[in-house]
C-alpha positions in Angstrom: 238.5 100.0 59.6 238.3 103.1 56.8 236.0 101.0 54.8 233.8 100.7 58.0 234.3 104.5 59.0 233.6 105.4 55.0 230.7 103.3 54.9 229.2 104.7 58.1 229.9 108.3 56.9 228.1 107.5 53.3 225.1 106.2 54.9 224.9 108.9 57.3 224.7 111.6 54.7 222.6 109.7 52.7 219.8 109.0 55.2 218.4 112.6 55.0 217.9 112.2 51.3 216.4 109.2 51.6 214.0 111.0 54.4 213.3 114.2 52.3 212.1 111.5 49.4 209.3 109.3 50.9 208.9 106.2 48.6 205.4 106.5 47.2 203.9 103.6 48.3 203.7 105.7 51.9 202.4 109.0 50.5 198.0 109.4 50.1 196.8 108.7 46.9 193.4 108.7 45.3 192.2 106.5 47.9 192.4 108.5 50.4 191.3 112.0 48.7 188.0 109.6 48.7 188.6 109.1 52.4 188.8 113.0 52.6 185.1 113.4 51.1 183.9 111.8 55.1 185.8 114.8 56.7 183.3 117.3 58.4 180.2 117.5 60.7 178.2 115.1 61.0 174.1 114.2 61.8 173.3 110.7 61.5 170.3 109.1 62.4 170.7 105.3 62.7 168.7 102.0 62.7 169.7 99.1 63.9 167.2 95.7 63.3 167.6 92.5 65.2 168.5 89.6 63.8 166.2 87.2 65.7 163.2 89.1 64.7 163.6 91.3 61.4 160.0 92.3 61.1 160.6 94.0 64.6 160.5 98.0 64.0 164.1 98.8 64.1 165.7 100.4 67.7 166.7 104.0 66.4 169.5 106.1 67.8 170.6 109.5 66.5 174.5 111.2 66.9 177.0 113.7 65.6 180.2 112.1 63.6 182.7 114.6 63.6 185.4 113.2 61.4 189.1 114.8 60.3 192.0 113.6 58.0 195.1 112.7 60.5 198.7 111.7 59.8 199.0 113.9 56.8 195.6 112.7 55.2 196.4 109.0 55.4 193.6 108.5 57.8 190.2 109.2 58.8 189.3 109.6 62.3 185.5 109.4 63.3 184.8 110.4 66.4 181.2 109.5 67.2 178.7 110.6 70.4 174.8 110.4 70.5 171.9 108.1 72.0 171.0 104.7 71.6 168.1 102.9 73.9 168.1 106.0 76.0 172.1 105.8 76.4 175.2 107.7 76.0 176.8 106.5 72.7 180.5 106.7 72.1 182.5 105.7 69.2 185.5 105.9 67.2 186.6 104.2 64.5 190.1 105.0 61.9 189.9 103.9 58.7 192.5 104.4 55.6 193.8 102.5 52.3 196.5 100.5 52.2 198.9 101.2 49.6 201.1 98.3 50.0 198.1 96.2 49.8 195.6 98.1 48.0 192.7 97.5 50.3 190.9 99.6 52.8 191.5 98.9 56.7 189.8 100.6 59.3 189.5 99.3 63.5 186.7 100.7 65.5 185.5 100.5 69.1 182.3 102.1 71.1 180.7 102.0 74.9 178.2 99.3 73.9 180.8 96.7 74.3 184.3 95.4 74.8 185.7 94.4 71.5 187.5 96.6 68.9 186.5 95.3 65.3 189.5 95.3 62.4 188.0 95.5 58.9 189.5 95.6 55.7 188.2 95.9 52.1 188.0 97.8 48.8 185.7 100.0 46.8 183.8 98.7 44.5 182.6 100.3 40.7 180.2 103.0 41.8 183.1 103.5 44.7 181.7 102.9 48.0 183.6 101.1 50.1 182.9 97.8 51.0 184.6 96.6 54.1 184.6 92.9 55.3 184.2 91.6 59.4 184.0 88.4 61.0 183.2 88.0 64.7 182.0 86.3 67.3 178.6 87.2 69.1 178.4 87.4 72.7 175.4 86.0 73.3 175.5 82.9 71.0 179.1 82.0 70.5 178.8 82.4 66.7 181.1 83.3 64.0 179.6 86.3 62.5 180.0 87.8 58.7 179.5 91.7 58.2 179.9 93.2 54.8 179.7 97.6 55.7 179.1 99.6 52.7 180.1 103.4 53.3 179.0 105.6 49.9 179.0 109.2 49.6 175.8 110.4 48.2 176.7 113.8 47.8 179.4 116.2 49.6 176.2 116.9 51.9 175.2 113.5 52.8 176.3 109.4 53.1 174.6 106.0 54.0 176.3 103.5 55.4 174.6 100.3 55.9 175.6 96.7 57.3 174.6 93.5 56.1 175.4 90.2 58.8 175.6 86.5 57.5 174.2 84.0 59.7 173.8 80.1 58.8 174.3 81.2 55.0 171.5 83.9 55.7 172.3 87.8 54.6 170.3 90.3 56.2 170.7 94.3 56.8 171.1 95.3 60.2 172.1 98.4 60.7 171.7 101.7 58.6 173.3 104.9 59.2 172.0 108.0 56.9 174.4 111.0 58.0 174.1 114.7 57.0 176.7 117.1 57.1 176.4 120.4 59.3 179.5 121.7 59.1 
């Protein structure tokens, strides 16, 4: 019973040190200074071009992004709200970097439908980052590929553009050029 009682006691009084010193796996890193770059104000103008017919012009819709660092700077949070076909757009999407696993993993949902998409990648050596998505289309049935490639041009300015596999076919379908306001 005193070896229980001593035992308890030890691990008592250790646990606040153990609090006070976060291992650093679960502290932000360089990754997600990167991440940090997004933070701000947002204009984007989008375009979005349809798979069944890529030579269509490309339906246009324009937002504001704002986006902020949460949980310490461990994630971004994007919120976004403009137009697209003459409709309210609504968006948000949370993306961070894994330091367990070393990759990138954001989730993201909008108005437009009823599915919240999980994506996960890494940077690659001009250090955009490059995330990964595979999902099924509503109107077909079929398994989708979608390769998003976020890179800052400039503290004032990103691109983000996405890039769908069908049948062993890569196309661009959406891109998003943002500009910061604030």
């Amino acid at each position: 019973m005193r070896t229980l009682i001593a035992c308890l006691l030890i691990s008592l009084n250790a646990f606040p040190l153990a609090a006070q010193q976060p291992a650093a796996a679960s502290l932000p890193g360089k990754a997600h200074a990167a991440l940090a770059l997004f933070a701000g104000d947002w204009d984007a103008q989008a375009k979005f071009w349809m798979w069944t017919d890529p030579s269509a012009p490309p339906m246009e819709a324009t937002a504001t992004v704002r986006a902020e660092m949460i949980m310490d700077g461990r994630f971004l949070l994007q919120k976004v709200q403009g137009q697209s076909m003459g409709k309210p757009l609504d968006a948000i999407g949370v993306i961070g970097y894994n330091n367990a696993t070393a990759r990138y993993e954001a989730a993201s949902f909008d108005n437009m439908g009823t599915s919240i998409s999980r994506h996960v990648g890494e940077a690659n050596d001009a250090g955009d980052i490059v995330l990964h998505l595979r999902y099924q289309d509503q109107a077909t049935g079929d398994t989708i590929d979608r390769r998003t490639v976020k890179a800052l041009v400039s503290t004032r300015e990103w691109i983000e553009t996405a890039h769908e596999t069908r049948n062993g076919v890569e196309r661009k379908v959406m891109e998003i050029r943002a500009r910061r306001i604030r």
